[in-house]
FIKOLZA-1660 file (N, C-alpha, C; in steps of 0.1 Angstrom, whole numbers, plus 5000, padded with zeros to 4 digits):
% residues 88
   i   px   py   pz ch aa at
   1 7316 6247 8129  A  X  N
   1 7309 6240 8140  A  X CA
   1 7304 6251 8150  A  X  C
   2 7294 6250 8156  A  X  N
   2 7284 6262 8165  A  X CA
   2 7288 6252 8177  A  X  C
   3 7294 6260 8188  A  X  N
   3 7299 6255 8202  A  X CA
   3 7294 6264 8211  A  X  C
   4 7285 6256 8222  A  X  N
   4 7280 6266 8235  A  X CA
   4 7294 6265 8243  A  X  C
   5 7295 6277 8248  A  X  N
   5 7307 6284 8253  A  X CA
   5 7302 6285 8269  A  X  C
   6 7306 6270 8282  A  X  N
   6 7303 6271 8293  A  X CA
   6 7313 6274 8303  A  X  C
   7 7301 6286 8315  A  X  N
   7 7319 6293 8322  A  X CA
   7 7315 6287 8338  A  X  C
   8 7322 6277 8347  A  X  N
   8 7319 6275 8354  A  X CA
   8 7333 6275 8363  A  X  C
   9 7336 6283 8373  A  X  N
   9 7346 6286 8382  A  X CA
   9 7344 6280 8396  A  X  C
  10 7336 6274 8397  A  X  N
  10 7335 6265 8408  A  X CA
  10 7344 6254 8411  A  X  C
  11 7355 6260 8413  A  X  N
  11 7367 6249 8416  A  X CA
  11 7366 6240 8425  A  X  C
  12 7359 6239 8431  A  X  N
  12 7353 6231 8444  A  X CA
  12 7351 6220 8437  A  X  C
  13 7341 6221 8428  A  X  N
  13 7331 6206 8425  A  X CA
  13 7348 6199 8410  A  X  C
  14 7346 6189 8409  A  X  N
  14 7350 6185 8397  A  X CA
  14 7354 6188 8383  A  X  C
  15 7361 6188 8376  A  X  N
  15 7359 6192 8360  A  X CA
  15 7347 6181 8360  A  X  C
  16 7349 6166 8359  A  X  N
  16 7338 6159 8350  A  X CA
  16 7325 6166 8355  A  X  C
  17 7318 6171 8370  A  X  N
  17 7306 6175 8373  A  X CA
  17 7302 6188 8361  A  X  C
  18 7308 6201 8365  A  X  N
  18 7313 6212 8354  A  X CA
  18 7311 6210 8341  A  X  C
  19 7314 6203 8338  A  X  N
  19 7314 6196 8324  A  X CA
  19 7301 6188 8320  A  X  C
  20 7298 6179 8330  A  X  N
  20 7280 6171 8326  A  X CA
  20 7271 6184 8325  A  X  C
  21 7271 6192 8336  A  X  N
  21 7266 6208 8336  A  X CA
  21 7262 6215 8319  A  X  C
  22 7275 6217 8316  A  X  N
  22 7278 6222 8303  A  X CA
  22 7272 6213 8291  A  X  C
  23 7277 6199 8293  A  X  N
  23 7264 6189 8284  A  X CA
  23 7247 6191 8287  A  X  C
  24 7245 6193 8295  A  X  N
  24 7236 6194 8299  A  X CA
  24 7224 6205 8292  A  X  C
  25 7232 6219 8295  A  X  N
  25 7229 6228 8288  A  X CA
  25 7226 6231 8277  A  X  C
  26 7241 6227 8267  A  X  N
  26 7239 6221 8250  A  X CA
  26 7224 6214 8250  A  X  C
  27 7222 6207 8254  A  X  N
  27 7210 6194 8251  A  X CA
  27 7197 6202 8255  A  X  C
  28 7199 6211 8262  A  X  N
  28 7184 6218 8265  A  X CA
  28 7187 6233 8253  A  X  C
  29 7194 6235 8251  A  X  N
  29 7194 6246 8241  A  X CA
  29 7195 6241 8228  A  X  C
  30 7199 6232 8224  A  X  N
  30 7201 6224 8210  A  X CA
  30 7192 6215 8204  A  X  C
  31 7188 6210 8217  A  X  N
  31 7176 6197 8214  A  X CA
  31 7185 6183 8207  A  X  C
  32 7196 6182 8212  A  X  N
  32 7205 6173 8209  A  X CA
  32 7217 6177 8216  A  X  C
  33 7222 6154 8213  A  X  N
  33 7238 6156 8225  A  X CA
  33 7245 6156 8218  A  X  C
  34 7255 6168 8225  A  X  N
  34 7272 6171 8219  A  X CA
  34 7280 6157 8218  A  X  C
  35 7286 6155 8209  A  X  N
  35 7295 6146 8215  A  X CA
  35 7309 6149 8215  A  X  C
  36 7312 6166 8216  A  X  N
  36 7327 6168 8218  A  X CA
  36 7323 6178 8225  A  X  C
  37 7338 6181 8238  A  X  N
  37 7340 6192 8248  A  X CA
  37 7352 6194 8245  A  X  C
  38 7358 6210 8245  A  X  N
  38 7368 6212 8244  A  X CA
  38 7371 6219 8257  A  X  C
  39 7381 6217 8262  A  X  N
  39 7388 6221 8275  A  X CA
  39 7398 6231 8275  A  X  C
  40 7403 6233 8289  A  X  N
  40 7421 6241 8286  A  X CA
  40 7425 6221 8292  A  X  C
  41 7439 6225 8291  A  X  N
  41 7450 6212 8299  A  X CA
  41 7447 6207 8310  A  X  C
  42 7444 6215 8318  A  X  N
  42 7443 6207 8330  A  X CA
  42 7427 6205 8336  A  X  C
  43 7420 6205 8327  A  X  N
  43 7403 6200 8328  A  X CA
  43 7400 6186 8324  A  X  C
  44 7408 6181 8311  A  X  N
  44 7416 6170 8311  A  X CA
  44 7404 6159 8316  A  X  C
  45 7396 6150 8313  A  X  N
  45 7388 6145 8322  A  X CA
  45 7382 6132 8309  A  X  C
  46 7381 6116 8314  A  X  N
  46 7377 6112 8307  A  X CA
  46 7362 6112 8307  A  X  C
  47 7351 6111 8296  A  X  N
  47 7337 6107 8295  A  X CA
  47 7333 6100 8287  A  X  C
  48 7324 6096 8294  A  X  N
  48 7314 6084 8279  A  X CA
  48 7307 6088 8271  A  X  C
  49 7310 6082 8259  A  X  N
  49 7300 6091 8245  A  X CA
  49 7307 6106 8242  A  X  C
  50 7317 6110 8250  A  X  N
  50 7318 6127 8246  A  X CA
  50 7336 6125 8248  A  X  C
  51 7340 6130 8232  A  X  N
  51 7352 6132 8230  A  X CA
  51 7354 6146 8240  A  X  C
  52 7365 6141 8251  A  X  N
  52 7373 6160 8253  A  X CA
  52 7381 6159 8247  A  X  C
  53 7385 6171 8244  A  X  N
  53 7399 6173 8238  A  X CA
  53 7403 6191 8245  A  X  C
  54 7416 6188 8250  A  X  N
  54 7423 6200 8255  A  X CA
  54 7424 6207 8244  A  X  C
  55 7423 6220 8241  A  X  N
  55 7428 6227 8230  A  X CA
  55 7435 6239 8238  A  X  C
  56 7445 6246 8235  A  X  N
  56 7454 6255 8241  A  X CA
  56 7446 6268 8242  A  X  C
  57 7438 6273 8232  A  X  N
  57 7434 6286 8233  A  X CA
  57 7421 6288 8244  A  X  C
  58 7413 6275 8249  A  X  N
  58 7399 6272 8260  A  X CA
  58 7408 6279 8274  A  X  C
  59 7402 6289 8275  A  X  N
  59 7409 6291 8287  A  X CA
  59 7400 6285 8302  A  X  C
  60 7409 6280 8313  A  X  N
  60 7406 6274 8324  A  X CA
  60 7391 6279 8326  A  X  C
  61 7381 6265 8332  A  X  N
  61 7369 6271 8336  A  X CA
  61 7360 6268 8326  A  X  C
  62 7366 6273 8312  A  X  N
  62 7355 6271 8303  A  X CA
  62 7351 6258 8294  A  X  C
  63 7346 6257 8291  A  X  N
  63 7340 6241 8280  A  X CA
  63 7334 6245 8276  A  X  C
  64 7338 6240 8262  A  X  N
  64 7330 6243 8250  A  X CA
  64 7327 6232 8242  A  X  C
  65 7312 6234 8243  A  X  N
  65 7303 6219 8242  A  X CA
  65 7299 6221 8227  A  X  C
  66 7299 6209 8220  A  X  N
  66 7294 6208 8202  A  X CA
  66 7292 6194 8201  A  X  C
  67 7292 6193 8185  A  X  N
  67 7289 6182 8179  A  X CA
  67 7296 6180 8166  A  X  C
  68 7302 6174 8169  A  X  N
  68 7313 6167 8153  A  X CA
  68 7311 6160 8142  A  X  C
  69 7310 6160 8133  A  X  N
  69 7308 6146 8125  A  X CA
  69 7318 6138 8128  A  X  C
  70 7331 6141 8134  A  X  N
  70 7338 6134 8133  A  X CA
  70 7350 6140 8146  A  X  C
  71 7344 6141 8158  A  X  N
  71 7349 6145 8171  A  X CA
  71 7368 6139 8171  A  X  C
  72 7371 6131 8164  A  X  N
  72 7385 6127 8164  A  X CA
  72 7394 6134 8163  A  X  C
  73 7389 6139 8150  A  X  N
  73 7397 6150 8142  A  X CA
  73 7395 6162 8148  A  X  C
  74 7386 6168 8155  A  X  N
  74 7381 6183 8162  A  X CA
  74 7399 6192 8169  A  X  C
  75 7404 6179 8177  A  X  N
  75 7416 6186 8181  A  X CA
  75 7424 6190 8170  A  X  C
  76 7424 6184 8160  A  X  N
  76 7437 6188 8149  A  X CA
  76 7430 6201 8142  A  X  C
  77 7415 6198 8140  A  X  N
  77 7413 6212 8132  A  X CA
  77 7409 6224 8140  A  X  C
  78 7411 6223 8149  A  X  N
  78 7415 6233 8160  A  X CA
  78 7425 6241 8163  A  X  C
  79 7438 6234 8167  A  X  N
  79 7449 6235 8162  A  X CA
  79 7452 6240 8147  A  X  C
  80 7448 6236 8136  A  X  N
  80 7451 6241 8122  A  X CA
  80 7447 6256 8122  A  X  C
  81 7431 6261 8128  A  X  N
  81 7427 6273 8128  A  X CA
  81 7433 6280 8135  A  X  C
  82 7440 6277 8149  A  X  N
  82 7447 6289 8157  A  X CA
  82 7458 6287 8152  A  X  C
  83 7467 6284 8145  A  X  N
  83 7478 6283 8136  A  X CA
  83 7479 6296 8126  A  X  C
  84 7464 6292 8117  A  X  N
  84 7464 6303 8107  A  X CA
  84 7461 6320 8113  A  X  C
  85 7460 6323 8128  A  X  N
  85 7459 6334 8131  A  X CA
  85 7469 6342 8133  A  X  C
  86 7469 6355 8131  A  X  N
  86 7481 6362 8125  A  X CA
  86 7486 6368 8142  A  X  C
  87 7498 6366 8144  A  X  N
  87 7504 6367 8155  A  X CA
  87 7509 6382 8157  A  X  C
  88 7512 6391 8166  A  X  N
  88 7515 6396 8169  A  X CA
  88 7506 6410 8169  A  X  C
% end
């Protein structure tokens, strides 16, 4: 999956604002809408049409905007891939 990687530190405004921003972007670089954002935990934010999903490794600030076949599943095979990386 090809994910635009948005970095917006403006803690002032909202995650959901931050975030329409970052959809936004996608759709003028892609020529099509994302329908998944991945977050860190506390970006956390409901939207319409656009699965988030927190994933542990999105560090704070960033969203990473894509498109799924199947946006449900995106958290678990997320999870599966930082799993298989070699620690230490």
């Amino acid at each position: 999956m090809l994910y635009l990687v948005w970095y917006d530190a403006d803690t002032r405004r909202p995650a959901a604002e931050r975030m329409q921003d970052a959809i936004a972007a996608y759709a003028r670089r892609f020529h099509a809408s994302p329908n998944l954002v991945l977050v860190s935990a506390n970006e956390t934010v409901e939207m319409e049409g656009v699965a988030v999903r927190s994933v542990r490794t999105v560090q704070p600030n960033h969203f990473w905007v894509g498109h799924s076949d199947d946006p449900s599943q995106a958290h678990s095979i997320e999870e599966a891939q930082v799993e298989e990386l070699p620690h230490g």
